[in-house]
Steps between C-alpha positions, in 0.01 A plus 500: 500500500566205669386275166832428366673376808220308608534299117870483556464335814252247357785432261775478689725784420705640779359834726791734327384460176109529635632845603678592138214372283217738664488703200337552204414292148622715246587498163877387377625826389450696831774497792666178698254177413453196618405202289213261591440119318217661293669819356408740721756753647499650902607793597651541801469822545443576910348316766181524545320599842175408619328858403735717378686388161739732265499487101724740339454542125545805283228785427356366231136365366696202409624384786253574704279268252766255607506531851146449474516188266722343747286574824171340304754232430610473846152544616353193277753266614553597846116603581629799676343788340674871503276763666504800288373743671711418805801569264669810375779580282795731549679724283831591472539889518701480196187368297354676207120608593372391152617100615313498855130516381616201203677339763213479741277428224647171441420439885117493459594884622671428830495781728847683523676476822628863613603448859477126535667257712690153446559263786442813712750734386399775292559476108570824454720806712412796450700772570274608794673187716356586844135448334585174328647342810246667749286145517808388711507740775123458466520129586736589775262763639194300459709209701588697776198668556330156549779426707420825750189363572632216726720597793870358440810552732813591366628151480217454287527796279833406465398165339242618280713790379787255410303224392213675313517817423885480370436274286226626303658740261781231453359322182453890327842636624662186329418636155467887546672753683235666709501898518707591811162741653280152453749328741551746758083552477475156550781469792316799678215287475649193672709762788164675562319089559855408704485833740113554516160337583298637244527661127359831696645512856796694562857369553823505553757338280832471780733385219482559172508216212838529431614381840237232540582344139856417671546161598374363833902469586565875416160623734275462207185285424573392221254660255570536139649822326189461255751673214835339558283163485357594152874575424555194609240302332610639119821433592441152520329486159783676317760240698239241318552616147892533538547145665181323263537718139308183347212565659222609263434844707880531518510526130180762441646751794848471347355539120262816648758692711860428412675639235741173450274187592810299508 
């Protein structure tokens, strides 16, 4: 989606507005526009990633048509065409059935996404948590166990635990709260690869995780409490939408969940 900014550039215009302007030609009457020289109108509606990119419209035939009319419009003047059947489209649960087969009609029938995923967090949470958020202790698991092939000292699993491992659920645990069982499967996970050799061999853990998460000054090691730091980490979004209400995702979560935006 990198057709826009590359023109831009050609012409001059400054990087900030090469980031606002990767949107959408669209018709007049529909959202915050743009105007271009000839009459046409942008939408700037989100940026754009390499391979994952997110329209919201209604559930309707007719704007799905739309969305459509602007993607071949995109495609013809950009010569980046959209892969259908590498695309979905998600409902709201609030949507009437009768809509979704119109809806996805006016997609060339796009396959409906049930479980899907968008920049690698889950679209939709269930109320089985544990099972939408498995693929993280998953990743861990798979990481270690790679890891237990190759024969570390402690100085070394100290490293890779801090450096590695830690940080790997960081990027989920910044927009969800993880079920408390998922982090303390996951932390027995990472005590079992600190005190052992091997995912089967017995051992001994001679402190638990509690005492070890304490700072090196206090006798710890300095390992993260993995559900204070999830604590943490939507902490620090909710200081961002009191100290930045301007911010577009300020404004939705305010509009969604408080009673009295203002």
């Amino acid at each position: 989606m990198d057709f826009f900014g590359e023109t831009d550039d050609e012409n001059g215009f400054l990087s900030n507005f090469c980031q606002m302007d990767h949107g959408l030609l669209i018709h007049s009457d529909l959202f915050l526009q743009f105007k271009w020289p000839e009459g046409k109108v942008l939408l700037s509606l989100t940026y754009f990633f390499a391979d994952e990119s997110l329209l919201c419209c209604k559930a309707s035939k007719q704007e799905a048509m739309k969305v459509k009319s602007i993607l071949t419009k995109y495609g013809k003047a950009s010569g980046q065409v959209v892969n259908f059947d590498k695309s979905a489209i998600f409902f709201s649960k609030n949507t009437n059935e009768v809509m979704k087969p119109e809806a996805r009609e006016g997609l060339d029938n796009i396959n409906e996404a049930t479980n899907g995923t968008y920049l690698g967090l889950p679209m939709a949470i269930r109320r089985a948590k544990t099972q939408v958020f498995q693929f993280v202790k998953n990743k861990i698991s798979s990481k270690l166990q790679g890891c237990k092939q190759r024969v570390l000292s402690q100085g070394g699993k100290e490293v890779l635990i801090k450096a590695v491992i830690m940080p790997m659920p960081t990027y989920v645990m910044a927009c969800f709260r993880l079920p408390k069982g998922l982090c303390r499967e996951i932390t027995r996970k990472i005590a079992r690869f600190w005190w052992g050799k091997g995912e089967k061999d017995a051992c001994i853990h001679w402190a638990s995780w509690k005492k070890i998460s304490e700072v090196k000054g206090r006798g710890g090691i300095g390992f993260s409490d993995l559900e204070a730091f999830n604590t943490a980490l939507l902490g620090k979004q909710i200081w961002r939408f009191l100290s930045a209400p301007n911010l577009l995702v300020s404004k939705v979560m305010k509009a969604k969940y408080m009673k009295d935006p203002n």
